[in-house]
Structure formats: structure tokens, C-alpha cells
N, C-alpha and C positions, 0 to 999 in steps of 0.2 A: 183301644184299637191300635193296633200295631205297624207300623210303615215298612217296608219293604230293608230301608235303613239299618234299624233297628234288628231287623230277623239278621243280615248279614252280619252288623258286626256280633250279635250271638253267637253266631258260627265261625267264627276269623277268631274273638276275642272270647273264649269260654268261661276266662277266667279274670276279667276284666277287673275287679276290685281288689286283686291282688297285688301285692307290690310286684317289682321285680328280684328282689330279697326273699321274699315269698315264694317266689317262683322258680327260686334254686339261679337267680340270674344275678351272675354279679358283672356290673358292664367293666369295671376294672381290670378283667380278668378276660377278657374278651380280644380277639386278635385285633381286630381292627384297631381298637382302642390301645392297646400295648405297642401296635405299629405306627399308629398319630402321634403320638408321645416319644417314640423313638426318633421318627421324620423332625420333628419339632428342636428336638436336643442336634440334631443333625445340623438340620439349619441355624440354630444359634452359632454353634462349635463355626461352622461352613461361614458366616457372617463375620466372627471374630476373628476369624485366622487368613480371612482372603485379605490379596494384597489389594484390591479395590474394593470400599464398603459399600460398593451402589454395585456391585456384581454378584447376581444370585446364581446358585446351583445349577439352575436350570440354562440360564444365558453359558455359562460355565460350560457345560455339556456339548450344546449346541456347537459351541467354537470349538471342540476338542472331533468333532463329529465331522464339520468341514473339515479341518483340519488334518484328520486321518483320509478323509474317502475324497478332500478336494473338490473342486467349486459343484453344489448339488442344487437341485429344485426343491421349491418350496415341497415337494410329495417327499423324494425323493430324505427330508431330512425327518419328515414326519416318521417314516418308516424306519428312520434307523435311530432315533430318539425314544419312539414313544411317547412321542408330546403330542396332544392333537393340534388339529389343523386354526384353529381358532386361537390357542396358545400360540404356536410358533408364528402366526403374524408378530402379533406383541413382541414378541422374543425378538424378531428379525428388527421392528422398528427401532426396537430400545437400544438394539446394538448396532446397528445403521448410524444411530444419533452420536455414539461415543465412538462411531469412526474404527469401531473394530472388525466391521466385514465391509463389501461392495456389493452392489445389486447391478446388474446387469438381464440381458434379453438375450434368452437362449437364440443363434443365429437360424436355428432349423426349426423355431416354433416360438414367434415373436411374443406371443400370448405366457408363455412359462417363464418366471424370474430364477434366475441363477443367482446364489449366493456365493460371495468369495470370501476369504479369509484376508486381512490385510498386514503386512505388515506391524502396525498399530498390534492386532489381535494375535499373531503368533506370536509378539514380545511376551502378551498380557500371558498366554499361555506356557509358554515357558516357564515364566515365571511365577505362575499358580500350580503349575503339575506338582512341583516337590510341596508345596502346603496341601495342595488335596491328598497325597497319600498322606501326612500327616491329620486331617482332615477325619478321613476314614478309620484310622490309629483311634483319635483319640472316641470318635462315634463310638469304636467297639469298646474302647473302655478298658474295663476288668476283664473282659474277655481272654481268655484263656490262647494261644493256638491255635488249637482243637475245637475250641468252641465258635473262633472264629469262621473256621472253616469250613463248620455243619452250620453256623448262621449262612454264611453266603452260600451255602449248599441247597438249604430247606427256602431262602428268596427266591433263587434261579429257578427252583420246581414251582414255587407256587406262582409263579410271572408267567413260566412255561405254558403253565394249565391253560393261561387265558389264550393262548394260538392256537 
């Protein structure tokens, strides 16, 4: 007798005793997997080369994102990040704590946290701008120019898709 279970993953998995090799599937070779492996080498390089080694890419960002658009709300950085809203709590406390931004209470809607840039964090910034384009340098590597180019070309459309 056969359960309900069983008839679906029939139908989902046809070929279920197969490897994935088998299956013409090699996950090496697979975007996702070539792009965790690239992030990965990123953040090593981004860990080595920052002038703070408790300062991640992501905190990184963040300060450089005040820092362009000036004091913003917690939505307000979510949006221009790309970080989610669960992240960028974390993000904001971690850098609260080393004194690199201020929190403050929007005057026109006590409920909404305004983030600032301090002092402290435009130094840090400064002083990380010229290592992160080195940063980026060394991420593309061998990268050619040209290849550079249609790398950051073929990101920007596949990032795009998702809006």
C-alpha cells in the first residue's frame, strides 16, 4: 500500500536513485555555488585588508550609505542597503557599540530611530574607502579590464531581475 507521500515524491523525484553526476548535475558548476565561493574569497580578502578586523563588509556598507544619504531610518537604510530589516538591527547595534554611528528619535515621529554617522565612523570611513577599492581589485583578481566590466555588468542585471 502506498501513502500519499510516497506517490508525490514519485512525481517531484522520477529519478530519485540517481546520483547527481548521473544526472548531468554537477553542483560545482552551478551559479549559486561559483557565486558562495566568490562571496567567501571576498570576505576573506575584505577581513585581511580592513583597517578594523572586527569590521565586516556588511557594517562597512551601512556607514558608507549614512554617510552618502545622511542621518536615515531604520526602513529608510534597509532600502538603500539591501540588507533585511532583521540584519540591519544587528548591524546598527554592533556599530552603536564601537561608537561609530548615534541613534536618535525622529522629531516628527517619536516611534522611528534615526541613525547618524559620527565622527568616530567618518574617520573609520575614510580611512577604509582607499582599502575597499583595493578590496574589490584584488576580489576580481586575474580579471582582465573587460572582464571586469561584464562581471559587474552581468551582477547589476541579475540583482536588477529581483525588483
Amino acid at each position: 500500500m502506498s501513502n500519499s507521500f510516497d506517490h508525490a515524491v514519485d512525481e517531484v523525484e522520477p529519478n530519485a536513485a540517481a546520483t547527481p553526476h548521473q544526472q548531468d548535475y554537477e553542483f560545482s558548476e552551478q551559479v549559486g555555488h561559483l557565486l558562495r565561493r566568490a562571496y567567501q574569497r571576498h570576505t576573506a580578502i575584505f577581513q585581511s585588508q580592513s583597517c578594523d578586523k572586527q569590521l565586516t563588509a556588511i557594517q562597512f556598507v551601512t556607514l558608507c550609505t549614512i554617510m552618502d544619504n545622511g542621518p536615515s531610518a531604520l526602513t529608510d537604510l534597509v532600502k538603500a542597503t539591501a540588507i533585511d530589516p532583521a540584519t540591519i538591527r544587528g548591524v546598527i547595534k554592533r556599530l552603536k557599540a564601537r561608537d561609530w554611528i548615534s541613534l536618535s528619535s525622529d522629531p516628527n515621529d517619536q516611534r522611528k530611530v534615526i541613525v547618524d554617522i559620527t565622527l568616530a565612523g567618518r574617520e573609520l570611513v575614510a580611512t577604509m574607502v582607499p582599502r575597499a577599492k583595493r578590496i574589490s581589485d584584488m576580489t576580481m583578481g586575474k580579471l582582465n579590464p573587460a572582464e571586469r566590466v561584464a562581471l559587474m555588468h552581468l551582477l547589476e542585471k541579475m540583482n536588477a531581475s529581483e525588483e
